[in-house]
C-alpha positions in Angstrom: 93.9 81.4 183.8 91.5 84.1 182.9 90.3 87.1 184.9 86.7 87.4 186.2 85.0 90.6 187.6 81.8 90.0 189.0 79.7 92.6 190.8 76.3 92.8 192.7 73.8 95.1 192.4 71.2 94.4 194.9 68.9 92.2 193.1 66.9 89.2 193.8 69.8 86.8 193.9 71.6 88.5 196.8 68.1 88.3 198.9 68.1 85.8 202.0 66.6 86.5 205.5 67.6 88.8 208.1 67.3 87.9 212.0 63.4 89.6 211.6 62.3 87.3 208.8 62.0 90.1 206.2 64.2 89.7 203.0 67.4 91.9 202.9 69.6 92.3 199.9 72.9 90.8 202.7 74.3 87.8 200.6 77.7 89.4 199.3 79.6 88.6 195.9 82.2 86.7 197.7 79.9 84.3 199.3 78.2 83.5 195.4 81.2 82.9 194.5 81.9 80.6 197.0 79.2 78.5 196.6 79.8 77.5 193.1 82.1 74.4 193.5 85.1 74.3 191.4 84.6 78.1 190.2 87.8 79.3 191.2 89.6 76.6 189.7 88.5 77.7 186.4 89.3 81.8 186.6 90.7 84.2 188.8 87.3 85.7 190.2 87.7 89.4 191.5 84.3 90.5 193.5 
């Protein structure tokens, strides 16, 4: 199985809401990964 780093930086794809309504880099690596079904079938993902 192959080997997968994958970091955040703060960009626009870790933006969602915080409990104000203003948009907050908060969505971690981990949780990315987690929604893309069947990704950690495929490689071991290290975030």
């Amino acid at each position: 199985m192959r080997k997968i780093a994958i970091e955040t930086l703060d960009g626009t794809i870790e933006m969602a809401t915080d409990s104000c309504g203003k948009m907050q880099p908060i969505v971690t690596s981990d949780a990315l990964i987690n929604n893309i079904p069947g990704f950690k079938n495929i490689a071991y993902i290290h975030a």
